[in-house]
C-alpha positions as CSV (number, residue, x, y, z in Angstrom):
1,X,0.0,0.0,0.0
2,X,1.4,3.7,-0.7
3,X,1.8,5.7,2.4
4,X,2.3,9.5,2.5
5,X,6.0,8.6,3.0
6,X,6.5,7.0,-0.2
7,X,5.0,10.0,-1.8
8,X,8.1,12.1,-0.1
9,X,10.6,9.7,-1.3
10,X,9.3,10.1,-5.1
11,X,11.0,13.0,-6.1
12,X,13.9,11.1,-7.1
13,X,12.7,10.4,-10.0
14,X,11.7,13.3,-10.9
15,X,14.8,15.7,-10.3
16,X,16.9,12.7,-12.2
17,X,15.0,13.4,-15.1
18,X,15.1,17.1,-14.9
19,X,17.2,19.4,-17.2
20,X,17.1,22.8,-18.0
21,X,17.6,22.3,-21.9
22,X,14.5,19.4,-21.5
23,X,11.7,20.1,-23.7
24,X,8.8,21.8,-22.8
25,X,6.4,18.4,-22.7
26,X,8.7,16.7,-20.7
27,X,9.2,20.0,-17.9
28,X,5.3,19.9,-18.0
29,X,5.3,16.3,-17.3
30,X,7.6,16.1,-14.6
31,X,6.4,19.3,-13.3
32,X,2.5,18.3,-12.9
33,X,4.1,15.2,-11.1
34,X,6.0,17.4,-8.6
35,X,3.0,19.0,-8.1
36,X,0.7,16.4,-7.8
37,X,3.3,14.4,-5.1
38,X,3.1,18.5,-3.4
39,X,-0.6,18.8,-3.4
40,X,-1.3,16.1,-1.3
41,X,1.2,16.8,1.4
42,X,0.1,20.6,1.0
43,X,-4.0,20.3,1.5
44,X,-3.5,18.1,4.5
45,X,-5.0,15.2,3.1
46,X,-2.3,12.3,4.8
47,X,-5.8,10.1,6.2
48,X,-7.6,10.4,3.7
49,X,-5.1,9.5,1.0
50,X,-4.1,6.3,2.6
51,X,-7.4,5.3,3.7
52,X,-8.3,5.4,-0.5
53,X,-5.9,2.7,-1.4
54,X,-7.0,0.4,1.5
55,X,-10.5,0.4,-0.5
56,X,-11.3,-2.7,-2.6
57,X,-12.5,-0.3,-5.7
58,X,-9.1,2.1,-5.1
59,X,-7.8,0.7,-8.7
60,X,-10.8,1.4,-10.9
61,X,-10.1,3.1,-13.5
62,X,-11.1,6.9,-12.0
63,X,-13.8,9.1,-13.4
64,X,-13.2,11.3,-16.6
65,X,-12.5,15.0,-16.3
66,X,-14.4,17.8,-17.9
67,X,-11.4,19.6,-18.2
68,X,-10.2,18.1,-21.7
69,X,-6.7,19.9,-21.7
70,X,-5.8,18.9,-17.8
71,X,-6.7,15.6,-18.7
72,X,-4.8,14.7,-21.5
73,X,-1.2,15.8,-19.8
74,X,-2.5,13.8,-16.5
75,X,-2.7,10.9,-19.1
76,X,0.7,11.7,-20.5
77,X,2.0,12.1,-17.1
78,X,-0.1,8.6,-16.4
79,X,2.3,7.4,-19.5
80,X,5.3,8.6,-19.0
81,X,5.5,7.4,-15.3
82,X,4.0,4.0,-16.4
83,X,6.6,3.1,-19.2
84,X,9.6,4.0,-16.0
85,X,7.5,1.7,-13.5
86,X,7.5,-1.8,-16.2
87,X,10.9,-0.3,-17.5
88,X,12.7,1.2,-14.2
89,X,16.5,1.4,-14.0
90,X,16.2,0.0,-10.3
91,X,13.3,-0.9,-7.9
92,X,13.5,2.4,-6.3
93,X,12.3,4.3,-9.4
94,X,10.0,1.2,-10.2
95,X,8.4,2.4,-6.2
96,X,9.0,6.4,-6.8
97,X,7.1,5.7,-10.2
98,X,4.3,3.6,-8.8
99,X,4.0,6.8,-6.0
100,X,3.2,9.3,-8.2
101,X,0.6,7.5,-10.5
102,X,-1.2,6.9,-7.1
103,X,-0.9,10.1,-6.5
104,X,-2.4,11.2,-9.9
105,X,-5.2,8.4,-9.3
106,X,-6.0,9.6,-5.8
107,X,-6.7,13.0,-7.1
108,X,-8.6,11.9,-9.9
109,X,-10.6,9.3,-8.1
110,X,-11.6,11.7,-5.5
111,X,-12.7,14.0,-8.1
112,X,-10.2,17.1,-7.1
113,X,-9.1,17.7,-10.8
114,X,-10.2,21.5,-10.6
115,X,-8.7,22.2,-6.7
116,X,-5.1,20.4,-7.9
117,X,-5.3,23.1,-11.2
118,X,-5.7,25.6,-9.1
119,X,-2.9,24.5,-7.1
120,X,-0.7,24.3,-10.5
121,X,-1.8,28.0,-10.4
122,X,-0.2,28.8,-7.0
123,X,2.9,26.8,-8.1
124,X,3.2,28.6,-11.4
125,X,2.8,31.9,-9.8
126,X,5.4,30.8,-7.2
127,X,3.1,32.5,-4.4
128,X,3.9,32.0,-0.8
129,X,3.4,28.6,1.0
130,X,-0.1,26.8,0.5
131,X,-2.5,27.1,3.9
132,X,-6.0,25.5,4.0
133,X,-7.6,27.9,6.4
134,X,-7.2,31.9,8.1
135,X,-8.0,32.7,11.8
136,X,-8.1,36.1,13.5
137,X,-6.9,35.0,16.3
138,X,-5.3,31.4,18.7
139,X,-9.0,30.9,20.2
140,X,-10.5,30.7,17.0
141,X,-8.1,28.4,15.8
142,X,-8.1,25.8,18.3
143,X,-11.7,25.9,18.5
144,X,-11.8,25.1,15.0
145,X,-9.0,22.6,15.2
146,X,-10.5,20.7,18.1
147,X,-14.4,20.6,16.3
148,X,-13.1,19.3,13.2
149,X,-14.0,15.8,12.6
150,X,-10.6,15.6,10.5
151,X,-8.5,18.0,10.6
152,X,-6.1,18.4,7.5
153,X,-2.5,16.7,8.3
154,X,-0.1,18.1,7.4
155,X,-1.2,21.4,6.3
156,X,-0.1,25.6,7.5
157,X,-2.8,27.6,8.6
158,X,-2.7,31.1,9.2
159,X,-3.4,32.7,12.6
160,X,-3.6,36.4,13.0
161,X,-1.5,36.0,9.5
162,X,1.3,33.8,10.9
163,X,1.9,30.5,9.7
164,X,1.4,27.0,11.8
165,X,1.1,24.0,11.0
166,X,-1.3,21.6,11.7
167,X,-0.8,18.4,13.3
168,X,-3.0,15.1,13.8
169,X,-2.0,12.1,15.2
170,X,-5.3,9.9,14.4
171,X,-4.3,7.4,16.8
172,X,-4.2,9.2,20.0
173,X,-6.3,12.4,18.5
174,X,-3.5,14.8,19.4
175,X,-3.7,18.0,17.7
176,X,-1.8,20.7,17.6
177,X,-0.7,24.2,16.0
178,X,2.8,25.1,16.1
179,X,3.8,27.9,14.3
180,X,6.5,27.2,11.5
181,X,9.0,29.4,9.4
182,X,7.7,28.7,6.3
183,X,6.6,32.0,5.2
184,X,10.5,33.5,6.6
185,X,12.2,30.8,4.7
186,X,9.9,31.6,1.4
187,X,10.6,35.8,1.7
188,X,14.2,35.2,2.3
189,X,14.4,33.0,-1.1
190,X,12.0,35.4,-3.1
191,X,14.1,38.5,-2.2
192,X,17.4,36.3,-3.8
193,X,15.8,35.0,-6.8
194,X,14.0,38.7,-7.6
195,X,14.5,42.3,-7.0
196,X,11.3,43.6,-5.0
197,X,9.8,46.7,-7.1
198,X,6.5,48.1,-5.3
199,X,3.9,48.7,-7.2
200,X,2.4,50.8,-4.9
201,X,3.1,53.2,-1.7
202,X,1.8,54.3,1.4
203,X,2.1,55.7,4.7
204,X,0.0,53.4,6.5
205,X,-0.4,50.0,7.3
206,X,-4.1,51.0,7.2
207,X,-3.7,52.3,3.9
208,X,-2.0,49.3,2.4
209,X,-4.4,46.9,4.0
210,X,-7.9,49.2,2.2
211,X,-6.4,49.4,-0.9
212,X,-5.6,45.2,-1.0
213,X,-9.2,44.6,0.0
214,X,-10.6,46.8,-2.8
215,X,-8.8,45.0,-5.4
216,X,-11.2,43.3,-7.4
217,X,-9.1,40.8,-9.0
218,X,-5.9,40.4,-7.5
219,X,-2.5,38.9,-8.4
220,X,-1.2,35.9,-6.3
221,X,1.3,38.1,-4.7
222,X,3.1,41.7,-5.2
223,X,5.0,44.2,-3.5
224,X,4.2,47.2,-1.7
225,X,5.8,50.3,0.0
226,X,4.3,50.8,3.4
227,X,6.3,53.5,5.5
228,X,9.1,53.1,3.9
229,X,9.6,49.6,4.3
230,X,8.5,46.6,1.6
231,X,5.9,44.2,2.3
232,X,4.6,41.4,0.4
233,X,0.8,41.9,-0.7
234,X,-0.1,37.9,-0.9
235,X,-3.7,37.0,-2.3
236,X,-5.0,33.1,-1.1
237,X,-8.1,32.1,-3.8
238,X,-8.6,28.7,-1.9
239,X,-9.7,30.6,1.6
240,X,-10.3,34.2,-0.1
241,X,-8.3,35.7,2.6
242,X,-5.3,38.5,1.5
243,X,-2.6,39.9,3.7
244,X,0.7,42.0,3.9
245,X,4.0,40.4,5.1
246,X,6.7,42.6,5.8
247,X,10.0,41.9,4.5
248,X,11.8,42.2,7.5
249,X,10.2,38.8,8.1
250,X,13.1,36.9,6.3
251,X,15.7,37.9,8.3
252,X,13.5,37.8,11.6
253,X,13.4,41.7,12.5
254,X,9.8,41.6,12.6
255,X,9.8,38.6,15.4
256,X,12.3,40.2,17.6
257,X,9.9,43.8,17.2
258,X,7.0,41.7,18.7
259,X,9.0,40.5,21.0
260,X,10.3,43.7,22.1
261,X,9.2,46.0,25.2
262,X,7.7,49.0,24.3
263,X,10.0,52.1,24.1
């Protein structure tokens, strides 16, 4: 039976086949297998995707997509996975292979072709770290956490717009929400990879925060001036929920600021 494990071990045999000068069906291939591997681990859905293959019906032959164009390159991902599974250079890639066409079944099977596209989406736009749900504040949180009759595992959440993850241990029903660095890891990358132009300005946090909201359609993520300083303007389609992130978050100034007695 696959496990969520085997699905972390899989990228193997992906990044082996990965090039720079590869063609762009094969990038799109081995991308939407990345991704698929990514959006399980990413939308919390550990139980549920290991509970699927212990069904008896788990290897019918899943339900047809309405989305003509997603479903052919899940096919010729399907294909191109298959023909390294009968034909593998070892048994590792024969198991990494096998992982991610259950991870392409599981997602067809459960009839989440539209949610993994608009994870593709995230990806593609390279957008901040995937969360399945927003909180105002710890209470509301926890409440929520300790009401839900499964929570998402592993999965971040936002509280007060600082990232945790979520944690389930099914067995005992532990559940937890520590907070992770995913979102400082992720801004001290961005800032590397591109040079942060604001595309707007302000004086106030206040100001920033009106002028997001009244964005009818917004970008996945952009930056912005607020007093001086950059933040990241960061839109989440999946939860409808935006927010600012200061820069200063990469390097952990804006930590030690909370942290820090008043003057």
């Amino acid at each position: 039976m696959t496990r969520l494990s085997d699905l972390a071990n899989a990228h193997p045999v992906i990044g082996k086949r990965w090039s720079q000068d590869q063609p762009p069906e094969q990038a799109r291939i081995l991308g939407l297998a990345r991704d698929a591997l990514d959006f399980i681990f990413a939308t919390g859905q550990r139980y549920g995707f290991e509970d699927f293959f212990k069904r008896p019906d788990s290897r019918r032959p899943p339900p047809r997509s309405d989305n003509a164009g997603q479903r052919e390159f899940m096919d010729r991902t399907k294909r191109f996975f298959e023909k390294l599974r009968d034909e593998p250079e070892s048994a590792e890639e024969a198991a990494q292979s096998q992982a991610i066409l259950d991870a392409i079944r599981y997602i067809e099977s459960t009839g989440q072709q539209d949610a993994f596209a608009a994870f593709q989406e995230h990806v593609e736009a390279n957008a901040p770290p995937y969360v399945v749900a927003s909180f105002d504040t710890r209470e509301d949180a926890e409440a929520w956490l300790a009401s839900h009759p499964h929570p998402p595992d592993p999965a971040n959440v936002l509280i007060a717009n600082e990232y945790h993850d979520v944690f389930h241990d099914r067995e005992t029903n532990l559940r937890r929400l520590p907070r992770n660095r995913a979102l400082k890891w992720y801004l001290a990358e961005l800032e590397q990879k591109e040079r942060p132009v604001a595309v707007a300005s302000f004086e106030r946090r206040e100001e920033a925060d009106a002028w997001w909201r009244a964005q009818a359609e917004p970008a996945r993520r952009a930056w912005v001036r607020v007093g001086g300083e950059l933040h990241l303007a960061v839109y989440y389609p999946n939860i409808h929920h935006r927010a600012l992130f200061p820069l200063s978050m990469s390097n952990g100034q804006e930590e030690v600021r909370r942290k820090s007695p008043p003057g």
